[in-house]
VMD Tcl script that draws the C-alpha trace (Angstrom):
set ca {
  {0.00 0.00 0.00}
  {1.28 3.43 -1.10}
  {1.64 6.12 1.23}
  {-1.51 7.92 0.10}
  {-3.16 4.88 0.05}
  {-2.79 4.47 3.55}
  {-3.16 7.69 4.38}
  {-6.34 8.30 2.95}
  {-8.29 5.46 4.19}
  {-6.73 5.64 7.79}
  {-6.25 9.23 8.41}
  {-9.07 11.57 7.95}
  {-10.49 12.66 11.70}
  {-13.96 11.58 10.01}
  {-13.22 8.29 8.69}
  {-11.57 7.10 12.22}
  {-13.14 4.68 14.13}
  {-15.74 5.66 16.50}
  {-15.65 4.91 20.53}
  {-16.90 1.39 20.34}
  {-19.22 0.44 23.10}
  {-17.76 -1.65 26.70}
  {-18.22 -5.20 26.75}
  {-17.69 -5.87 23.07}
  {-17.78 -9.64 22.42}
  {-14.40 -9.32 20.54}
  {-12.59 -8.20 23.52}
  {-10.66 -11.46 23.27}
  {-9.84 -11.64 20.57}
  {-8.46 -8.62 20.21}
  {-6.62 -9.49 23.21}
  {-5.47 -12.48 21.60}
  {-3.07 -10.53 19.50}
  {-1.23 -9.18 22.58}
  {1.87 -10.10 23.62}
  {2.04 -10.83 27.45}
  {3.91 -7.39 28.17}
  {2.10 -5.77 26.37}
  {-1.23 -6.75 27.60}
  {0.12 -6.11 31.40}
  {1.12 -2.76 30.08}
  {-2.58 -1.76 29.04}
  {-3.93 -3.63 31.66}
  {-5.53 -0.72 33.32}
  {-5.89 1.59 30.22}
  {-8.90 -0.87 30.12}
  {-11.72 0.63 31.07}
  {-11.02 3.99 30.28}
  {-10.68 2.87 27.15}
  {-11.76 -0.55 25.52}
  {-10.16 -3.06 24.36}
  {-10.48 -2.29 20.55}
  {-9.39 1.02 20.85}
  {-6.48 -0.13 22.61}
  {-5.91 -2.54 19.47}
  {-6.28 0.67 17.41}
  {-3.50 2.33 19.04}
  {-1.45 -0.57 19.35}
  {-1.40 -0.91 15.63}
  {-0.99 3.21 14.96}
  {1.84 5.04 14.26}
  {2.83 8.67 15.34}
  {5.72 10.67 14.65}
  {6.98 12.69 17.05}
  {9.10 16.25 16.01}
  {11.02 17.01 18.46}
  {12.15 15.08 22.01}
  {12.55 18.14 24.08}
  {10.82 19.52 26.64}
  {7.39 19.28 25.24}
  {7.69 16.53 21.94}
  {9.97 14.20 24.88}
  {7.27 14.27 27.55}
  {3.94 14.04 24.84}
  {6.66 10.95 23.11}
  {6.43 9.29 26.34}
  {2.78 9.38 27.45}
  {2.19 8.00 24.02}
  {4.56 5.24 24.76}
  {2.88 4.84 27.24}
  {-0.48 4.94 26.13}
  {0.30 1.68 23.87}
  {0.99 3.37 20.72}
  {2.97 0.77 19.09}
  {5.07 2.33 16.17}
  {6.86 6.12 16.26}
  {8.91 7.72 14.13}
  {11.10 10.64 16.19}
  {12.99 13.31 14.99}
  {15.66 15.57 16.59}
  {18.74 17.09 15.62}
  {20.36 17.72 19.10}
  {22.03 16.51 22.24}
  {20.98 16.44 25.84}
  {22.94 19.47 27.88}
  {22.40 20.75 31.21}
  {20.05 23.64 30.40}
  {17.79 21.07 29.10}
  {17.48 19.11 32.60}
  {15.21 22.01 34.11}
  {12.38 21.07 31.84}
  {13.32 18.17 29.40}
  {12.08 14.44 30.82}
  {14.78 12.58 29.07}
  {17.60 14.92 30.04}
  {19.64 13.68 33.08}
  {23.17 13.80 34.20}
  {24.17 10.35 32.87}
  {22.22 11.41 29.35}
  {23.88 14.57 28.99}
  {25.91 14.54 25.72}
  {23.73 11.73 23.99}
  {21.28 12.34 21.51}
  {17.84 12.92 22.06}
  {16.42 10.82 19.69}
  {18.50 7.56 20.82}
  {17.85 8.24 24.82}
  {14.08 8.61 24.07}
  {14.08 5.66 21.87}
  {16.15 3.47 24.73}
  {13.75 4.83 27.48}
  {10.53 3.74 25.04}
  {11.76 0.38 24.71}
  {12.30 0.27 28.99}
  {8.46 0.61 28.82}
  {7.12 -1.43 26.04}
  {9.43 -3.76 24.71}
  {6.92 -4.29 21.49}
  {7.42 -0.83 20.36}
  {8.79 -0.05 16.87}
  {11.11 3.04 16.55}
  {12.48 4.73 13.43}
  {14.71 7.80 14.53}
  {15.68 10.68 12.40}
  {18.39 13.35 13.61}
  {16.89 16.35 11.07}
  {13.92 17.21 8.79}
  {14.21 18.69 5.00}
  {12.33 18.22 1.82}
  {14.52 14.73 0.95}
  {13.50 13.03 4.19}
  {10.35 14.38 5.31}
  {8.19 11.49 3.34}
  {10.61 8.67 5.09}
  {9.84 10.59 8.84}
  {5.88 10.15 7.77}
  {5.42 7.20 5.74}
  {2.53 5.39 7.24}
  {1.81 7.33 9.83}
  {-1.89 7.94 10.76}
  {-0.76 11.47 13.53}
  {2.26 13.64 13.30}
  {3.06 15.54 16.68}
  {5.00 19.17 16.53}
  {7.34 19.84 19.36}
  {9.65 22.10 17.32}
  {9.78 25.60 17.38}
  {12.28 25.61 14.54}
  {10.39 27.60 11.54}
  {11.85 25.65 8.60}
  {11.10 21.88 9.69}
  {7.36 22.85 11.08}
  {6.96 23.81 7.72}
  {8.23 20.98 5.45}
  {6.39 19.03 7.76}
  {3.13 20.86 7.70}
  {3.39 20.87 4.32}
  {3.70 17.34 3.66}
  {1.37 16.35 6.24}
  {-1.22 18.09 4.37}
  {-0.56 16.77 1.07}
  {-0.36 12.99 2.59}
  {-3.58 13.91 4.59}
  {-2.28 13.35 8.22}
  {-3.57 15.29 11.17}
  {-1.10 17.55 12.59}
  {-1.20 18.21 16.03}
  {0.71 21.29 17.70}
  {1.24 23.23 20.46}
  {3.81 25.64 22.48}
  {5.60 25.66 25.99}
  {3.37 28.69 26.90}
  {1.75 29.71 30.31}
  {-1.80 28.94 28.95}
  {-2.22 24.75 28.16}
  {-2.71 25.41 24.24}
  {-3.24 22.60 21.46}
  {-4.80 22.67 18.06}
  {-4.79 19.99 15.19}
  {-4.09 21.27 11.43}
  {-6.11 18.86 8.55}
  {-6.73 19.02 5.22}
  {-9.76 20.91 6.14}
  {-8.31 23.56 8.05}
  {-6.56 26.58 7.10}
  {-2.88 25.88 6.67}
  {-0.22 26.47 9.65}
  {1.31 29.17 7.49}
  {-1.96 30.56 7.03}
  {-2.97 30.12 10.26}
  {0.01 32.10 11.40}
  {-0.27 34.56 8.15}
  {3.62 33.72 7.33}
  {4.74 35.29 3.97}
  {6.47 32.12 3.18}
  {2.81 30.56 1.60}
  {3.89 29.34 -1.83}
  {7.46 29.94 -1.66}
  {9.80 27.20 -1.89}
  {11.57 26.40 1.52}
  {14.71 26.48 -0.41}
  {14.35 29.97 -1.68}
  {14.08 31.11 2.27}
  {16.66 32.42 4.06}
  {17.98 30.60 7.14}
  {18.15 34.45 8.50}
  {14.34 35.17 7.14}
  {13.44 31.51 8.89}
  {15.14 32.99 12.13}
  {13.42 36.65 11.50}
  {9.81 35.05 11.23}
  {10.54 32.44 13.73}
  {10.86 34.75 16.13}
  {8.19 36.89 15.38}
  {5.66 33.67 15.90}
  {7.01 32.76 18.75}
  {6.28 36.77 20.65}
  {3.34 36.98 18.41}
  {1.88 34.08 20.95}
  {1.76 37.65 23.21}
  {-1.11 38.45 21.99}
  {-3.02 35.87 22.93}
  {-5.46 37.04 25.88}
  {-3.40 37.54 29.52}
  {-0.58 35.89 27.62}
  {2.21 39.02 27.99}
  {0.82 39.40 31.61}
  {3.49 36.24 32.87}
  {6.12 37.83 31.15}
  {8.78 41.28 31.91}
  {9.78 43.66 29.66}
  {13.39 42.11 30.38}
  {12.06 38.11 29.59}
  {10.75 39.80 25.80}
  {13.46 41.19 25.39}
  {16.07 38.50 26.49}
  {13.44 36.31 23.95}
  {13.93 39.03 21.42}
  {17.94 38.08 21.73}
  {17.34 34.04 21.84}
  {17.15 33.02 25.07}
  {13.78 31.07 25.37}
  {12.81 30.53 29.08}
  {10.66 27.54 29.79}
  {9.37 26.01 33.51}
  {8.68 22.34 33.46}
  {5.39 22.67 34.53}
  {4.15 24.63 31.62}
  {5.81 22.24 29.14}
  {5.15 19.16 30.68}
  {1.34 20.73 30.89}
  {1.41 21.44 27.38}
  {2.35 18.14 26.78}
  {0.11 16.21 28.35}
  {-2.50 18.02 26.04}
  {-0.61 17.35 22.86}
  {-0.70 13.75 23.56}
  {-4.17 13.72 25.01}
  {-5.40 15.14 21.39}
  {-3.24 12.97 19.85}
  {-4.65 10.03 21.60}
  {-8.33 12.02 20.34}
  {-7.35 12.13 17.02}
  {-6.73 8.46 16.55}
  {-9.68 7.33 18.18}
  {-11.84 10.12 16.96}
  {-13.46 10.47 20.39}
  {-14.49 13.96 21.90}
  {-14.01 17.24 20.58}
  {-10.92 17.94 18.24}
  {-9.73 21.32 18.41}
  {-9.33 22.51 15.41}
  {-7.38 24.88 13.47}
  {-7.10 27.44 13.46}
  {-8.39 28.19 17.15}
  {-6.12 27.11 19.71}
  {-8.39 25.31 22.95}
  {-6.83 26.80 26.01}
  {-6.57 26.97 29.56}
  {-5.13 29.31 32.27}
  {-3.82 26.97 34.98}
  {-2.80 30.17 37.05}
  {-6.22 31.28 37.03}
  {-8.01 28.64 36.31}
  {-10.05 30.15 32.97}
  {-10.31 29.47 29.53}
  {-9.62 32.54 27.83}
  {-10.09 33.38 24.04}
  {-9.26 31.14 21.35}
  {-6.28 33.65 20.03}
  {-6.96 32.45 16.14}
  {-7.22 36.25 15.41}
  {-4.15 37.32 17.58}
  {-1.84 34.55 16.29}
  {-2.80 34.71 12.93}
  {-1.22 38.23 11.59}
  {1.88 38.16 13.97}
  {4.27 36.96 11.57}
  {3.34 39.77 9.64}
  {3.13 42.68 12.40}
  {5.18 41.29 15.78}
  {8.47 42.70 14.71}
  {11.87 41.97 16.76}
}
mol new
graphics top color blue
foreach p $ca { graphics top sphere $p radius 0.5 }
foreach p [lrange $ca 0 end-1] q [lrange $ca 1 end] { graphics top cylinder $p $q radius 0.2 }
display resetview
């Protein structure tokens, strides 16, 4: 089966399979297929869960951009979860600026790569799982990174990969699922039937090749997305005039609450998408949630979408 083939029959939110009903007479034999550490594993996602959606996951794959402080922790509650196949990608190593925030990064990891710690510490928890690694993203590898996957996770805030992989994610119709190490828990899932994440972001680099962009416009607009999340509602309110401008200069804070929040909701929707079970928020709305106090404020879709454009260094 191609990848479009697969794609297309697997992948669409509305052609998923539904939340089938508790007590299904094929509980055993979908069990049947387990192997015996994998079924202790899952043994008390049942439940919460049934059996055949369990199966469904078991049999998915995701791939996972980025195995930092929010694509490592969503990664592992997918592991986790029972997801048995992942493709991960990251270009860099584990230092010690990373261990305030990052789940994988420890003293004995520091100097490793990400994506063969995270891959190691997957295979601690289910020894079934299947893991293809990947230590960058461009236009040559990008269909390798998502062939046959049915949900692609961002946890990149690199401009130039989220692209490529947008991109190609749309064209091979998988779900996208994204979201950013932000005080408010944020998530949103890009389709074919949603506006683009360059629209949704109203980046001039819509039908330009990525190879006729700048690494220094990447790094220019980059930027600009990332303090254009400001204008979400309350958002500048947890941040000084000194943070912006120390983010202005490249130094990103993070707190590991906030990113291990935000990942928790990436994988939750993740979990969502492949099941097709509650609401999917969809792009280009972000669903959000002040944990500080304890609100849900507005979506931002009309905040975020023109900062590229406007939020200037």
């Amino acid at each position: 089966m191609s990848n479009s083939d697969h794609n297309e029959s697997a992948c669409a939110i509305d052609e998923l399979p539904g939340r089938p009903g508790c007590g299904s007479p094929q509980i055993a034999d979908v069990e049947s297929t387990w192997s015996d550490d994998y079924r202790e594993m899952v043994n008390r996602n049942i439940g919460f869960i049934t059996a055949e959606q369990q199966e469904r996951l078991r049999t998915c794959k995701a791939a996972v951009f980025g195995m930092g402080g929010i694509g490592g922790s969503a990664f592992e509650v997918l592991v986790r979860c029972g997801i048995g196949h992942f493709s991960i990608v990251d270009r860099d190593t584990f230092e010690a600026s990373n261990m305030n925030r990052q789940v994988f990064a420890c003293r004995h990891t520091l100097g490793k790569r990400k994506i063969d710690v995270a891959a190691e510490r997957a295979e601690t928890i289910n020894a079934d799982v299947r893991i293809e690694k990947f230590d960058h993203v461009d236009e040559d590898n990008i269909a390798d990174i998502l062939d046959a996957a049915d949900v692609a996770v961002m946890g990149i805030d690199t401009l130039a990969p989220c692209i490529i992989a947008s991109r190609k994610c749309r064209e091979m119709n998988i779900p996208l699922v994204e979201g950013w190490a932000m005080p408010y828990a944020n998530v949103r899932v890009f389709t074919r039937d949603t506006p683009t994440l360059e629209q949704a972001y109203g980046l001039p680099t819509q039908g330009r090749a990525v190879s006729d962009i700048s690494e220094d416009e990447f790094r220019q607009l980059g930027l600009q997305v990332m303090l254009g999340l400001g204008r979400i509602e309350g958002v500048r309110d947890y941040y000084s005039d000194e943070v912006v401008e120390n983010i202005r200069r490249g130094h990103i804070v993070s707190f590991a609450p906030v990113a291990w929040l935000n990942a928790v909701l990436l994988a939750l929707e993740t979990i969502k998408v492949l099941l097709n079970w509650g609401k999917i928020a969809l792009a280009p709305d972000f669903a959000l949630y002040d944990p500080f106090q304890h609100r849900v404020p507005a979506s931002g879709s009309e905040e975020t979408s023109t900062r590229a454009q406007s939020a200037g260094p």
